[in-house]
N, CA, C and O of each residue as an XYZ file, in Angstrom:
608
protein
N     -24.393     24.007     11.361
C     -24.804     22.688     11.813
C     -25.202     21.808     10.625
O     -24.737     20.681     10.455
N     -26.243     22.493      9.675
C     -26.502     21.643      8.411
C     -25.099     21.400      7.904
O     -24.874     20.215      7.662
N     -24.115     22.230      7.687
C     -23.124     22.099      6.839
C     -22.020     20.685      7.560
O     -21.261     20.010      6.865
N     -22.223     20.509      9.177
C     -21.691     19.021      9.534
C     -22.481     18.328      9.287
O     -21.927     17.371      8.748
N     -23.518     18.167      9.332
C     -24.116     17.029      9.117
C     -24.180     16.296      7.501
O     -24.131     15.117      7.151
N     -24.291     17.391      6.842
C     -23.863     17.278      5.114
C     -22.392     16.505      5.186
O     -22.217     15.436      4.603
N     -21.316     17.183      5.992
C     -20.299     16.795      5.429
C     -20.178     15.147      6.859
O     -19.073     14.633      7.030
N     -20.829     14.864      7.278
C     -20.189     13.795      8.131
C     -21.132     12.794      6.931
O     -20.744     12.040      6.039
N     -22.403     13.162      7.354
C     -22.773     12.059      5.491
C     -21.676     11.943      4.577
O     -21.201     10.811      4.485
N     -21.216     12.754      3.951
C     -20.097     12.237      3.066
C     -18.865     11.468      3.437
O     -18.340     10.563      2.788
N     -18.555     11.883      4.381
C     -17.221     11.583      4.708
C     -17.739      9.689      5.267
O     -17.148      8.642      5.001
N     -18.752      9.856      5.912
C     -19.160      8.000      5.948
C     -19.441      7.475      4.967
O     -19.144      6.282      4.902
N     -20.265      8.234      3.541
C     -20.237      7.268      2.909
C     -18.827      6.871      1.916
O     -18.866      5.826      1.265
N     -17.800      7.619      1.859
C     -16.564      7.317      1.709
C     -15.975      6.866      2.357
O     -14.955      6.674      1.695
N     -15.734      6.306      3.756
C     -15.693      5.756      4.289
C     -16.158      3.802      4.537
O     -15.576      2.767      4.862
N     -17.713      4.299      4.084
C     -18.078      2.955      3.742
C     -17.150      2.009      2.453
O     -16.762      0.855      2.271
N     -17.123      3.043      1.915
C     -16.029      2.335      0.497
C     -15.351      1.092      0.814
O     -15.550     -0.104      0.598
N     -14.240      1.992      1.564
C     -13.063      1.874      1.952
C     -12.323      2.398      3.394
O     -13.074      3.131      4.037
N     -11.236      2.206      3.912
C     -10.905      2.657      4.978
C     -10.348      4.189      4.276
O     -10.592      4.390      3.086
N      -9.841      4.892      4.824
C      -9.676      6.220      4.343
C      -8.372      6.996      5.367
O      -8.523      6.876      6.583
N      -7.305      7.660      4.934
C      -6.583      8.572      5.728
C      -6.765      9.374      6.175
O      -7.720      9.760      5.502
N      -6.626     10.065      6.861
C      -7.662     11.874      7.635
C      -6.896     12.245      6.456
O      -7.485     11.530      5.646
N      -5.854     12.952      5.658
C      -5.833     13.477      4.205
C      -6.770     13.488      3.408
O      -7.441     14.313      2.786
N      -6.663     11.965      3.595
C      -7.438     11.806      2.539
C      -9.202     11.922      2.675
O     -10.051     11.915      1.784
N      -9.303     11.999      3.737
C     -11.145     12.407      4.385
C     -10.952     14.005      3.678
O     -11.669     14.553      2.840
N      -9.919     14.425      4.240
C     -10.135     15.700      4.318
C      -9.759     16.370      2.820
O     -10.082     17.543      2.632
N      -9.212     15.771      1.970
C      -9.245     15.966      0.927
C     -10.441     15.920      0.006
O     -10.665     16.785     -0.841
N     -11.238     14.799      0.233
C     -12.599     14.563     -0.098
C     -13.350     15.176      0.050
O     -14.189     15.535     -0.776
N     -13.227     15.556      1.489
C     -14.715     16.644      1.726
C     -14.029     18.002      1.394
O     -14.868     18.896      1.504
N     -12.970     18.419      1.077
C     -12.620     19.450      0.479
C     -13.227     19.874     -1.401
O     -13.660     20.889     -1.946
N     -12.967     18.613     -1.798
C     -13.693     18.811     -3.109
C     -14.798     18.801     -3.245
O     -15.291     19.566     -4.074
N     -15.556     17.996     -2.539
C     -17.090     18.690     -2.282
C     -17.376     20.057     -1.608
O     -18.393     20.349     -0.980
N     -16.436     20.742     -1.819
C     -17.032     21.594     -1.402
C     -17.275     22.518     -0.418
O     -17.506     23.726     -0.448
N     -17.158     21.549      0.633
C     -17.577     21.909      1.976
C     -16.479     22.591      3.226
O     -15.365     22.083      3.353
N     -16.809     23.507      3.914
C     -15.957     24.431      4.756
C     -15.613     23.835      5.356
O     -16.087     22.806      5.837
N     -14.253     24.557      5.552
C     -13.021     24.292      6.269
C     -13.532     24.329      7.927
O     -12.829     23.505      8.513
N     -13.892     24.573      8.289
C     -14.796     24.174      9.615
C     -15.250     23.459     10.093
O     -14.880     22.966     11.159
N     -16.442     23.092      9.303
C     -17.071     22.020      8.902
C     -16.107     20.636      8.646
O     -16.443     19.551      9.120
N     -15.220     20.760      8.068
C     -14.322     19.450      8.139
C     -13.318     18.928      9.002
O     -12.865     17.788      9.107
N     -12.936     20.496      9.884
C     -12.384     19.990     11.033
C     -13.018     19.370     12.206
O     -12.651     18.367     12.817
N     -14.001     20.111     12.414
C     -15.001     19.365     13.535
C     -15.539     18.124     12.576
O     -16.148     17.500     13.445
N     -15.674     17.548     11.677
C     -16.417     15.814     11.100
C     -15.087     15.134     11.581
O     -15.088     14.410     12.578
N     -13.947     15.382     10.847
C     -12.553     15.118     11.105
C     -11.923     14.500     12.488
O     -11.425     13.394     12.698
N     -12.169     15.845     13.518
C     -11.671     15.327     15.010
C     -13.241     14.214     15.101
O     -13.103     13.288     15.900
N     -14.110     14.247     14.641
C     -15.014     13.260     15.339
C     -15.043     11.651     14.857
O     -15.370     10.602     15.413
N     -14.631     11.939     13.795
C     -14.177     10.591     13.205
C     -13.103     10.060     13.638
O     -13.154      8.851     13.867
N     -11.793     10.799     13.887
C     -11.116     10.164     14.722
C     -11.099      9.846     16.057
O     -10.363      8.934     16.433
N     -11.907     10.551     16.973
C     -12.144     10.222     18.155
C     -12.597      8.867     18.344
O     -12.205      7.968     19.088
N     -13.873      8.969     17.162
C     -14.545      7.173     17.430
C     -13.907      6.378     16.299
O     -14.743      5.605     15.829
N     -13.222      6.327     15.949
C     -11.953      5.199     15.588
C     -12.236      4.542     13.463
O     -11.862      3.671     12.678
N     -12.982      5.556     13.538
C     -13.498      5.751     12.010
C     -12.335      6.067     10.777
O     -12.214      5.482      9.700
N     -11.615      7.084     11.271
C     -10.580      7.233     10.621
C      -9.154      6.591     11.481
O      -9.216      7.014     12.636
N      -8.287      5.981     11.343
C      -7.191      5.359     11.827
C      -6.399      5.150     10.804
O      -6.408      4.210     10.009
N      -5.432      6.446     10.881
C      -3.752      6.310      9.777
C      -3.156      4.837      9.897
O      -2.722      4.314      8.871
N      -3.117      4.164     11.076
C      -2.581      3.275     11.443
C      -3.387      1.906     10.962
O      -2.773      0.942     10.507
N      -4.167      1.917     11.044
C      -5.169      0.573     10.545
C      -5.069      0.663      9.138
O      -4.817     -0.506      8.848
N      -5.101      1.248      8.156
C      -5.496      2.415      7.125
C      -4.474      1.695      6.186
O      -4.726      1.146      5.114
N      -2.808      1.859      7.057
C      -2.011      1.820      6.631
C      -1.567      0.045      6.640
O      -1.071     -0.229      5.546
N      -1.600     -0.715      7.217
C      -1.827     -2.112      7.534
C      -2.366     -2.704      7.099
O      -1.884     -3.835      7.166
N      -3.700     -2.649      6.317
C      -4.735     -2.769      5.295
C      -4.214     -2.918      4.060
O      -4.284     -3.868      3.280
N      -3.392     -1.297      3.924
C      -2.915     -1.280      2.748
C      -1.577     -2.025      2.253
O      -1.157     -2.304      1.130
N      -1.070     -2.237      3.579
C       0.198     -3.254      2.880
C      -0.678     -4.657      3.054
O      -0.103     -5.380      2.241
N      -1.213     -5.063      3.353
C      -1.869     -6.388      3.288
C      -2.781     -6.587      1.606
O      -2.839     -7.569      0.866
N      -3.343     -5.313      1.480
C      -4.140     -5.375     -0.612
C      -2.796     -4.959     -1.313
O      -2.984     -5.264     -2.491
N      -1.446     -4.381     -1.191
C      -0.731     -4.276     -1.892
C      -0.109     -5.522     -1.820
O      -0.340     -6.224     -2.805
N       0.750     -6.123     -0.797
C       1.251     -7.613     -0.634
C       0.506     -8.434     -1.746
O       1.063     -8.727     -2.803
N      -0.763     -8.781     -1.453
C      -1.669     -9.173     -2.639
C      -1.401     -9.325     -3.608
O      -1.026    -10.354     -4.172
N      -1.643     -7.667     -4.210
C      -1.182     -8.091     -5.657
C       0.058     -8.087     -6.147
O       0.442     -7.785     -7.277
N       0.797     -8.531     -4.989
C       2.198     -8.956     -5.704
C       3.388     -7.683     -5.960
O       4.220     -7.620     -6.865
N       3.137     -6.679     -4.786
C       4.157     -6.015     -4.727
C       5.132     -5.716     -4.088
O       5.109     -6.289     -3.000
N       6.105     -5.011     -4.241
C       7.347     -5.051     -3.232
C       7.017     -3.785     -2.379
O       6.173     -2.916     -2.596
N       8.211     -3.957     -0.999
C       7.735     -2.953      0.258
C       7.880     -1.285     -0.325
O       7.177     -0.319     -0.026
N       9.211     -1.370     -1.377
C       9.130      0.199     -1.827
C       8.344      0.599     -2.644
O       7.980      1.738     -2.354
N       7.729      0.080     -3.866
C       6.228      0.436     -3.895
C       4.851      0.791     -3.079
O       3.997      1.664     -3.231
N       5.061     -0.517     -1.942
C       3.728     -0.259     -0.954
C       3.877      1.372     -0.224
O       3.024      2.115      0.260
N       4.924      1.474     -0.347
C       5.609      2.389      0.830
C       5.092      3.891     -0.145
O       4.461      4.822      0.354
N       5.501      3.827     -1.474
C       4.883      4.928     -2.181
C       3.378      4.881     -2.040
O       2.827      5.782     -1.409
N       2.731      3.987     -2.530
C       1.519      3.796     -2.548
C       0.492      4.310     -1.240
O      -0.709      4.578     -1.225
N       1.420      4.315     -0.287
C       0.441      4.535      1.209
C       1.069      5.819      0.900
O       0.022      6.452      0.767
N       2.079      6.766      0.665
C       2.306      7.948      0.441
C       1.722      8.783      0.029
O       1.603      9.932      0.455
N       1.162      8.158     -1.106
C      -0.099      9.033     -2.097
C      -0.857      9.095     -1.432
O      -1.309     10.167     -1.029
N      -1.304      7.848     -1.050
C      -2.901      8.363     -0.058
C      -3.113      8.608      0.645
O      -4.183      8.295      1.167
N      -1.789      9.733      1.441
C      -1.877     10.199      2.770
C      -1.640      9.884      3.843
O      -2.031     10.375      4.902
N      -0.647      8.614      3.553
C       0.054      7.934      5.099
C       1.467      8.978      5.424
O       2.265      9.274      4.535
N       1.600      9.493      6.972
C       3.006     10.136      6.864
C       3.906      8.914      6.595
O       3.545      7.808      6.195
N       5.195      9.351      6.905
C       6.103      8.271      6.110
C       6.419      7.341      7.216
O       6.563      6.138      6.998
N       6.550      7.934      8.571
C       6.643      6.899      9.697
C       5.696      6.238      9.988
O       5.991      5.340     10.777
N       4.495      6.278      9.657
C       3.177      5.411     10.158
C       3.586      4.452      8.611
O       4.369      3.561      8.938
N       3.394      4.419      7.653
C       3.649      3.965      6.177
C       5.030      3.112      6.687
O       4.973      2.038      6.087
N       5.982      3.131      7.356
C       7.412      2.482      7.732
C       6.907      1.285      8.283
O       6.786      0.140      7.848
N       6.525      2.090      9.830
C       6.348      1.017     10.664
C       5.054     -0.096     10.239
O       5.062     -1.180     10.821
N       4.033      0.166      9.298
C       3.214     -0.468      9.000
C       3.586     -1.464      8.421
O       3.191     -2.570      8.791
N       4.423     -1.312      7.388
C       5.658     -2.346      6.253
C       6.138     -3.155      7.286
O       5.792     -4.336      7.317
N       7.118     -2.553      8.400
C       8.046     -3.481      9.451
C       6.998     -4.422      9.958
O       7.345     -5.549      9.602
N       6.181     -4.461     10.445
C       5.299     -4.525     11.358
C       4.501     -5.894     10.539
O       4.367     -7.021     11.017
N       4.056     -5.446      9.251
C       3.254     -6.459      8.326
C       4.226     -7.395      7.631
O       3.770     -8.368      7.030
N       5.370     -7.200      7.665
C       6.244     -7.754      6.617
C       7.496     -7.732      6.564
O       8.181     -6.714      6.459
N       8.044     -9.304      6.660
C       9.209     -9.370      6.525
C       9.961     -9.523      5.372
O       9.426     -9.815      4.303
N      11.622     -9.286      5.538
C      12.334     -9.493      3.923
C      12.126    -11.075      3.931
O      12.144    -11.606      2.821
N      11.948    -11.828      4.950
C      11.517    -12.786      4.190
C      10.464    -13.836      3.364
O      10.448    -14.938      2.815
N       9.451    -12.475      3.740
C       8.197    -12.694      3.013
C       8.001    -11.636      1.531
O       7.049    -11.564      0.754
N       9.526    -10.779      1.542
C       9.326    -10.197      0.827
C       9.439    -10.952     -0.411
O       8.782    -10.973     -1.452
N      10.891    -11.816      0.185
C      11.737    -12.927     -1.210
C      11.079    -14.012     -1.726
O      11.300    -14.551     -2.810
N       9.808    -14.473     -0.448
C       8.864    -15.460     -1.288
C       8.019    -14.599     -2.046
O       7.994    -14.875     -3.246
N       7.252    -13.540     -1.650
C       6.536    -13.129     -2.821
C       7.277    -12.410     -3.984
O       6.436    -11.958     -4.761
N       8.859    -12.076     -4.483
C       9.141    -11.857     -5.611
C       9.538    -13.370     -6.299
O       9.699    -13.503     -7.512
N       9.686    -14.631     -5.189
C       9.768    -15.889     -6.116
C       8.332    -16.088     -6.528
O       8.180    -16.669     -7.603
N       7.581    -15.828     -6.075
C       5.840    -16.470     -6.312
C       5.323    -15.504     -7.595
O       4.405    -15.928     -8.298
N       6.087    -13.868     -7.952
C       5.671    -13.259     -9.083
C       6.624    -13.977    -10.076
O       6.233    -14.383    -11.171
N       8.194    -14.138     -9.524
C       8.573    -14.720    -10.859
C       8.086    -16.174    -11.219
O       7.890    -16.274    -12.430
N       7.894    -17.056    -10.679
C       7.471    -18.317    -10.592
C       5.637    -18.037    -11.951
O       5.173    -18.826    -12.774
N       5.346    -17.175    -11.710
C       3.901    -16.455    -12.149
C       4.620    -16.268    -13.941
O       4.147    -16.508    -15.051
N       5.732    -15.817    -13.543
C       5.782    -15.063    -14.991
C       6.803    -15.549    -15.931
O       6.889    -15.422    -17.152
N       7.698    -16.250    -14.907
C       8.533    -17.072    -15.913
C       8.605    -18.350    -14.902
O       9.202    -18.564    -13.847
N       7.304    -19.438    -16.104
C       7.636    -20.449    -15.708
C       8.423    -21.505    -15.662
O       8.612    -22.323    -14.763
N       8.862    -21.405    -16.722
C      10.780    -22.064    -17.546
C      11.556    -21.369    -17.492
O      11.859    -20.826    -18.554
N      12.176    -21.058    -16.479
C      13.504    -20.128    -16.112
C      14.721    -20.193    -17.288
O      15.422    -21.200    -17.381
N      14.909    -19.018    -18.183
C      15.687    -19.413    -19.165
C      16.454    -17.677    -18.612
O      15.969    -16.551    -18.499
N      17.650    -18.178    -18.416
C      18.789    -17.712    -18.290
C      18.695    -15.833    -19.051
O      18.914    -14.757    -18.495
N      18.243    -16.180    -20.616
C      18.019    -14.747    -21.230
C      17.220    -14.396    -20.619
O      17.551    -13.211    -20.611
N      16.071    -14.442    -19.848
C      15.483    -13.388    -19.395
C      15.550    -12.836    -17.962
O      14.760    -12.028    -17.473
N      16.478    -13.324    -17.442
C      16.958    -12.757    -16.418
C      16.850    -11.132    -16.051
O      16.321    -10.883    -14.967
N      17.333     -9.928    -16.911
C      17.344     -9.128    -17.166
C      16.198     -8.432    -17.141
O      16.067     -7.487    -16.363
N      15.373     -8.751    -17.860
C      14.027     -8.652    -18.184
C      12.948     -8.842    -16.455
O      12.067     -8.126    -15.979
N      13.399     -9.753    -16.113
C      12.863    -10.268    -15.141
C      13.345     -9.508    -13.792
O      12.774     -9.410    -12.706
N      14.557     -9.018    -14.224
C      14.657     -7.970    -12.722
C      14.686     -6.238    -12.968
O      15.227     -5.430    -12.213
N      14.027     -5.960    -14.102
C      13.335     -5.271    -14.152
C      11.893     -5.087    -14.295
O      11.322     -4.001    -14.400
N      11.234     -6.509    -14.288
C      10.379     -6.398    -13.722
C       9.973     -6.001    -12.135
O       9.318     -5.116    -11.582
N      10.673     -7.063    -11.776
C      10.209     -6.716     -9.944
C      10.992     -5.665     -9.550
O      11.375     -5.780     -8.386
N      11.437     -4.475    -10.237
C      12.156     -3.228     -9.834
C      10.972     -2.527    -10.000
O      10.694     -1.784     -9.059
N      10.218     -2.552    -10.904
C       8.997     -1.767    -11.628
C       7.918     -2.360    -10.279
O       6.976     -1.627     -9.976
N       8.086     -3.547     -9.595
C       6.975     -3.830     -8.800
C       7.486     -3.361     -7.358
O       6.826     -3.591     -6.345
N       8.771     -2.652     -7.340
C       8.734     -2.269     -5.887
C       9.660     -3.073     -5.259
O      10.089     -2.651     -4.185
N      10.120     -4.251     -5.712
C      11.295     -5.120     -5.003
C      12.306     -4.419     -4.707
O      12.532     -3.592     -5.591
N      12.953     -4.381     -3.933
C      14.707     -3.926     -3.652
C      15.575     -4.304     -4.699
O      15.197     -5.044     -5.607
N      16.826     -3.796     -4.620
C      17.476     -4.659     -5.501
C      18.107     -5.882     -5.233
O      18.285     -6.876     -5.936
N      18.534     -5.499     -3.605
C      18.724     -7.081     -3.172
C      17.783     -8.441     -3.157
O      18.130     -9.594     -3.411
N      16.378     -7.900     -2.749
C      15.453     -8.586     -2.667
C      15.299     -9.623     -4.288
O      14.863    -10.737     -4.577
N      15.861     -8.615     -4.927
C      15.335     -8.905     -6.719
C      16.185    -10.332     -6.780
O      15.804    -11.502     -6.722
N      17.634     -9.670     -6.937
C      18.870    -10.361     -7.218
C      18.736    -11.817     -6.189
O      19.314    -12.854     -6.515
N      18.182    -11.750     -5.354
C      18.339    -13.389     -4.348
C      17.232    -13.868     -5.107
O      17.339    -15.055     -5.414
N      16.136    -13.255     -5.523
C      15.041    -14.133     -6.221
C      15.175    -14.656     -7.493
O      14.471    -15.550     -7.962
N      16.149    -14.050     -8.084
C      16.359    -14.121     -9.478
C      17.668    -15.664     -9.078
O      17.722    -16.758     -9.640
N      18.287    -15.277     -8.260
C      19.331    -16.018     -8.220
C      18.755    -17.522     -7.721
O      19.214    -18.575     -8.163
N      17.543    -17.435     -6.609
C      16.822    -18.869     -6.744
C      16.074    -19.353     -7.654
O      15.959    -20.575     -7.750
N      15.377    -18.446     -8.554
C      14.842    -19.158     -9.724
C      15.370    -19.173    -10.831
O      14.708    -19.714    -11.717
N      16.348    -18.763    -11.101
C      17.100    -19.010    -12.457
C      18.448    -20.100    -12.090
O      19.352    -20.301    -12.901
N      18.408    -20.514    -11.207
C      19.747    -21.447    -10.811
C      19.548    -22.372    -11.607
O      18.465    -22.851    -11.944
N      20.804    -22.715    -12.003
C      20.501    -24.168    -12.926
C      20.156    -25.546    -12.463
O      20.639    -26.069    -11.458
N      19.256    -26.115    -13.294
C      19.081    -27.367    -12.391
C      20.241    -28.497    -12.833
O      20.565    -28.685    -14.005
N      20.793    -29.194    -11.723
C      21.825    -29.829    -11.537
C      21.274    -31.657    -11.652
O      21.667    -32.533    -10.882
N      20.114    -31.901    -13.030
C      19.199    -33.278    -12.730
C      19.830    -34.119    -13.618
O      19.461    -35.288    -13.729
């Protein structure tokens, strides 16, 4: 009994942080330490009362990744690591985000990073947003609206 109550303290105040994956709860209170028992019963109780949610968890996280300006196959790794399965991590992407919110936010990073669109760095520039998770199609239409020549 001491040993849940030890571990539901922890697991809330990690929780308080941040939202958290049951992995990833359960990963946590694994390195502290604490029995495998003990973390299944904190575990089912946290999810019962809506404390832990893969699904919220995961929605969150494409909304702070979107943020800082990344593309869906990055976000998609990123919720991977921290314990999203891959279909909750899918539908969270579909669900939060379209390709055509994907193509304004790789125009709004390039727009960020090259503000004088010069033709040589094209290259450069779509390996950037490859490194940020863009598609390659996604890349190539963004590259292709901000490097177009202006016709003034």
């Amino acid at each position: 009994m001491a040993k849940e109550a030890e571990s539901l303290a922890i697991a809330l105040r990690a929780l308080a942080r941040r939202s958290r994956s049951r992995k990833d709860v359960i990963s946590h209170l694994t390195r502290k330490g604490i029995p495998q028992d003990a973390i299944d019963t904190v575990v089912a109780r946290l999810e019962e009362s809506g404390l832990i949610d893969d699904e919220k968890t995961a929605r969150e996280r494409v909304e702070q990744e979107r943020r800082k300006g990344y593309g869906a196959y990055r976000v998609s790794q990123k919720l991977r690591t921290d314990g999203i399965e891959r279909d909750t991590a899918e539908t969270a992407i579909e669900v939060e985000w379209s390709e055509d919110q994907e193509l304004l936010l790789a125009l709004k990073v390039l727009q960020k990073k090259y503000r004088d669109p010069d033709p040589d760095d094209r290259q450069k520039a779509y390996a950037m947003l490859a490194r940020r998770g863009f598609s390659g199609d996604i890349a190539r239409r963004a590259l292709d609206r901000h490097f177009q020549p202006n016709d003034s």
